[in-house]
C-alpha positions in Angstrom: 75.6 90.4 -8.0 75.9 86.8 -6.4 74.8 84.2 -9.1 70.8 83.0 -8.4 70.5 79.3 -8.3 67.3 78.0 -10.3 66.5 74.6 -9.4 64.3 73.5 -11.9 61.4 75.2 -14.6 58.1 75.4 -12.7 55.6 76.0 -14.6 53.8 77.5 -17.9 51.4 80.3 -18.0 49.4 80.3 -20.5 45.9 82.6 -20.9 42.7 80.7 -22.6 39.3 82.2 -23.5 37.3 78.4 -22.1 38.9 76.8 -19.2 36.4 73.7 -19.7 38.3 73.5 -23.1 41.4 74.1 -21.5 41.1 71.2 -18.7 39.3 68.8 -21.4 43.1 68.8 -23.2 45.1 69.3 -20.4 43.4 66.0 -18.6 43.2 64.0 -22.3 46.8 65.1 -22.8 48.1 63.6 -18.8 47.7 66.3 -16.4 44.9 66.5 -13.6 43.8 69.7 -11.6 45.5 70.9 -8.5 42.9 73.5 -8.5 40.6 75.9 -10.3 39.5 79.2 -9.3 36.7 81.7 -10.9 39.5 82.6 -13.4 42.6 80.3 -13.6 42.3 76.7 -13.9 45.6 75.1 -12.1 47.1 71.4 -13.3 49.5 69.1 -11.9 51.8 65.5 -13.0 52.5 63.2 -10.8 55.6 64.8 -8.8 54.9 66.7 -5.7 54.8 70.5 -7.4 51.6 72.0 -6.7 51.1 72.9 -10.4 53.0 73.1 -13.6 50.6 74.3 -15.8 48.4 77.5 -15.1 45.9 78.7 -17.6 44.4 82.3 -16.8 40.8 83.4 -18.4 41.0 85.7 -21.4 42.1 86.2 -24.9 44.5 83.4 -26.0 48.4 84.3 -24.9 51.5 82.7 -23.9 51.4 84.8 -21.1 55.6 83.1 -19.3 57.3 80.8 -17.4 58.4 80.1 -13.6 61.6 78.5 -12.6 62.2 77.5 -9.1 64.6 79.2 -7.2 67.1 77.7 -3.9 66.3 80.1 -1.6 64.4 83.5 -0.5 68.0 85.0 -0.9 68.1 84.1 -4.7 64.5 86.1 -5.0 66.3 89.1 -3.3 68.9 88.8 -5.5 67.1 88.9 -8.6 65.2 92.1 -7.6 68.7 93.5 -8.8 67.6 92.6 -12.1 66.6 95.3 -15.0 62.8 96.1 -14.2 62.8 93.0 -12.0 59.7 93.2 -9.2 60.1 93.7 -5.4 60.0 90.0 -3.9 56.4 89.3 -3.1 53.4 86.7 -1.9 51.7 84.5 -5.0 47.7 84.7 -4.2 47.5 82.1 -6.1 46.7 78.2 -4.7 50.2 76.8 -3.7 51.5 80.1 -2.5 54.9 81.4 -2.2 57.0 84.2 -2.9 57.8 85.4 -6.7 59.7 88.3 -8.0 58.4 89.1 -12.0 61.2 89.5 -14.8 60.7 90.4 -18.7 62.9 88.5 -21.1 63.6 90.3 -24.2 60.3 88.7 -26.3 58.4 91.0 -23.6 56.6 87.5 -22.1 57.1 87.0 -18.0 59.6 84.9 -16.3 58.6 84.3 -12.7 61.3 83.3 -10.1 59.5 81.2 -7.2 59.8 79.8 -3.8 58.0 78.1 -1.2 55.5 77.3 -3.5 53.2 74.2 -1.5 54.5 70.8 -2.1 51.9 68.0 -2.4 52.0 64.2 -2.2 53.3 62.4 -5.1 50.9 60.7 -7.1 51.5 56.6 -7.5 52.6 55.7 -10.6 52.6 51.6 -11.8 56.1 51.3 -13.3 56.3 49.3 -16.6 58.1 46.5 -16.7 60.2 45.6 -19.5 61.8 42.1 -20.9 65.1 42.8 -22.8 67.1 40.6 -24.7 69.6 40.3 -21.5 67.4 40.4 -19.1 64.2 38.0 -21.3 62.3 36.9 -17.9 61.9 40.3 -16.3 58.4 40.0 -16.1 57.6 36.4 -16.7 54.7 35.4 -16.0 53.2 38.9 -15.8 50.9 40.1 -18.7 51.7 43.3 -20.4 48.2 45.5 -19.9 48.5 49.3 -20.7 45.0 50.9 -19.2 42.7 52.7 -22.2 43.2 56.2 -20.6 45.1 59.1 -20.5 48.8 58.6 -19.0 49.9 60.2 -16.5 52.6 63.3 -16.9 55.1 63.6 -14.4 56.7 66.9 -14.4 57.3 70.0 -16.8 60.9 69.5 -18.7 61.6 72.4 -20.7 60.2 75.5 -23.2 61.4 76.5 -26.3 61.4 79.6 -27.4 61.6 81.2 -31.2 62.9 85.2 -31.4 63.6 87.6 -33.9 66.4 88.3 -31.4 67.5 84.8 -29.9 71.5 85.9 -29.5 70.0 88.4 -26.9 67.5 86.1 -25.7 69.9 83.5 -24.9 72.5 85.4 -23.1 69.5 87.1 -20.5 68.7 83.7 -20.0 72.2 82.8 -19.3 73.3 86.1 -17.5 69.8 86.5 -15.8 69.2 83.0 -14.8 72.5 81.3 -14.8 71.8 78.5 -17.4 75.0 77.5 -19.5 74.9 76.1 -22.5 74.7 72.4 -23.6 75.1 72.4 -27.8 74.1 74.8 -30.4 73.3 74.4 -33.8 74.3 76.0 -37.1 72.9 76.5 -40.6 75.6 76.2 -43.3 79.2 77.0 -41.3 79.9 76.7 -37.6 80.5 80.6 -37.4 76.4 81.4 -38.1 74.6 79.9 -35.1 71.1 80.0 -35.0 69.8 78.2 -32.0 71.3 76.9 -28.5 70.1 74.4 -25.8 70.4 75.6 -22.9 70.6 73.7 -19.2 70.6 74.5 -15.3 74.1 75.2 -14.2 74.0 72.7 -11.1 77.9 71.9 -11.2 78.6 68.6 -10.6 74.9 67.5 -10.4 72.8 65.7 -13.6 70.6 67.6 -15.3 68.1 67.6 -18.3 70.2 68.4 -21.6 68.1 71.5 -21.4 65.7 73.2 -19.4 65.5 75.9 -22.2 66.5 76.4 -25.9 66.0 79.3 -28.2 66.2 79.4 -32.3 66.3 82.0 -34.8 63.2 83.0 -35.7 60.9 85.4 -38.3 58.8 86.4 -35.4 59.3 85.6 -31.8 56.9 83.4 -29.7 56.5 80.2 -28.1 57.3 77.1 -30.3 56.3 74.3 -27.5 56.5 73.6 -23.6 57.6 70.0 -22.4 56.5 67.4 -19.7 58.1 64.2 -18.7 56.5 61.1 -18.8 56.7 57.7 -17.1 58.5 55.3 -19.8 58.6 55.4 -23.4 55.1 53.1 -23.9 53.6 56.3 -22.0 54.1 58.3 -24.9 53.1 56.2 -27.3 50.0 55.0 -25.0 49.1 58.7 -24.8 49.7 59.5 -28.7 47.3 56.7 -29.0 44.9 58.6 -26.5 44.7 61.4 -27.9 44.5 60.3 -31.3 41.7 58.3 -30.8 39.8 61.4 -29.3 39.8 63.2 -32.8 39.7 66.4 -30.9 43.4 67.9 -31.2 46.0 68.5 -33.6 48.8 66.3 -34.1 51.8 68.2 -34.5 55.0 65.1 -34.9 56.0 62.2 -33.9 56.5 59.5 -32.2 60.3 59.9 -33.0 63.7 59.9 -31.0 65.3 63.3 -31.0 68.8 63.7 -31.7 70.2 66.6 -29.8 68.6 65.3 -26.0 67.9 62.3 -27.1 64.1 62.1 -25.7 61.8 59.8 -27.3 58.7 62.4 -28.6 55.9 63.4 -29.8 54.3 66.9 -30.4 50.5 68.0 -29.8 48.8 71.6 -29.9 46.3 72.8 -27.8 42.4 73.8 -28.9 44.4 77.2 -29.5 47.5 75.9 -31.3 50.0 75.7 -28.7 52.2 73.0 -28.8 52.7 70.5 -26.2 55.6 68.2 -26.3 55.5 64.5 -23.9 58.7 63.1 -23.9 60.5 60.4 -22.3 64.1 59.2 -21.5 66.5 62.1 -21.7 70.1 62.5 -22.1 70.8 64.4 -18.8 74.6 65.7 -18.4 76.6 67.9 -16.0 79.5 70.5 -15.6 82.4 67.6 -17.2 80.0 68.0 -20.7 81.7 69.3 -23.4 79.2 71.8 -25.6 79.0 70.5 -29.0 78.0 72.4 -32.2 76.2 70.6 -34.8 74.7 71.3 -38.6 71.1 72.3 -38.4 70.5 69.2 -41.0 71.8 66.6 -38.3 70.5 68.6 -35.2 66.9 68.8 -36.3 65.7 65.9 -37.5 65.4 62.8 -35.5 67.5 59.6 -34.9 64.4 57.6 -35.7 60.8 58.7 -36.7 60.2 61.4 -39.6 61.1 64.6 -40.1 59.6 67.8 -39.0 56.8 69.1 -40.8 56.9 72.3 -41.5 53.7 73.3 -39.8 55.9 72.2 -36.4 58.9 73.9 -37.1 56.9 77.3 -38.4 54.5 77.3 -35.4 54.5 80.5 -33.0 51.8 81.3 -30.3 52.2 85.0 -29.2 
């Protein structure tokens, strides 16, 4: 089978018993509605996807993912797939063409194209006054607004499995993502979690699009969106704090394997939600790297993670 080139992660799909709950965090937390329906409420950042986040009515379940696809051949191609779908229309809003997967957790991987594009949303870019550059901005107050900041896109989902060896390789084998570094507890030779990115050749990419650790049971450990700048994240950590709605899960901090300045919040149903900002992004001339779990999962700055982030499953 020719390979199938994914373009990017599309979206989450999530299933909540409230939808006004649902679009309370997901609005506090960056993202507005694209649209809602009788039973799936539809949210959007500031790039031109339709949606990246879709929340269906019902008992609380990570329900899958979408990744985009480059063409209406690639969804043909992947109807080759083990108990793949036929290629067919999304009646959902935004449209398109989908064919269903399984991954080896049993949750849903949806391959998409032609999904509606919509204007981008404005964004007012920060300005910033650095020790080379001290007049950047002079003149110009520094004014962050008192309200939620705006996400721009989904970046990645993490994924924890009872079976991550085979988890990572029908991700690799299914999907075509390669992988960036992997990390070990005590010797190289006992790996137990990889990052994993889009294979777009010569192209830069996200360190990863999707990672996957050994776990004692298998679920979702937390989906990722971009923000603006790094005062986005903290502007929004401040946010959301000063609701006293929501669960603070870690950070602000500056990972060390991608880099991303983060910080970690769960859901009215105790999925986490990661914001992030300013990723290492690489491409086919990167050298994987392996590194000890004690170096790869703590942070360059910030504390380390609880245990309540690093234990935390949603089925």
């Amino acid at each position: 089978m020719s390979k199938i080139v994914v373009r990017e992660l599309a979206y989450v799909r999530l299933r909540s018993p409230d939808l006004d709950l649902a679009e309370q965090f997901l609005t506090d937390f960056g993202l507005s509605r694209s649209a809602r329906t009788a039973n799936a409420l539809y949210m959007r950042g500031t790039d031109p996807a339709h949606h990246i986040h879709v929340t269906e009515q019902g008992e609380a379940k990570v329900v899958g993912f979408a990744f985009e696809v480059a063409s209406e051949a690639d969804l043909e191609r992947a109807t080759l797939i083990e108990g793949a779908s036929t290629v067919h229309d999304i009646d959902e809003p935004g449209g398109g063409r989908r064919v269903i997967l399984t991954e080896p957790n049993g949750y849903q991987i949806e391959l998409v194209h032609g999904i509606q594009r919509l204007p981008s949303v404005p964004v007012e870019r920060t300005i910033y006054n650095t020790g080379e550059e001290p007049r950047r901005r002079a003149g110009v107050l520094q004014r962050l607004p008192a309200s939620p900041t705006r996400i721009k896109r989904i970046g990645h989902c993490v994924l924890a499995s009872t079976k991550w060896t085979e988890t990572t390789r029908w991700f690799h084998e299914n999907l075509g993502l390669v992988t960036t570094d992997s990390i070990y507890a005590a010797e190289p030779s006992n790996v137990i979690a990889t990052f994993s990115r889009l294979d777009q050749g010569a192209e830069y990419v996200d360190h990863h699009v999707f990672m996957c650790f050994k776990g004692d049971e298998s679920g979702l450990n937390h989906v990722s969106f971009e923000m603006n700048d790094i005062d986005a994240v903290f502007a929004d950590h401040h946010w959301l704090m000063g609701t006293g709605k929501y669960e603070h899960m870690w950070g602000p901090g500056r990972h060390y394997l991608g880099s991303q300045v983060f910080d970690y919040w769960a859901d009215p149903w105790g999925r986490i939600h990661e914001h992030w900002a300013d990723s290492d992004r690489v491409n086919a001339a990167y050298e994987s790297r392996q590194c000890s779990a004690e170096e790869g999962f703590v942070s360059q700055w910030g504390e380390h993670p609880p245990e309540k982030f690093l234990t935390r499953v949603s089925k």
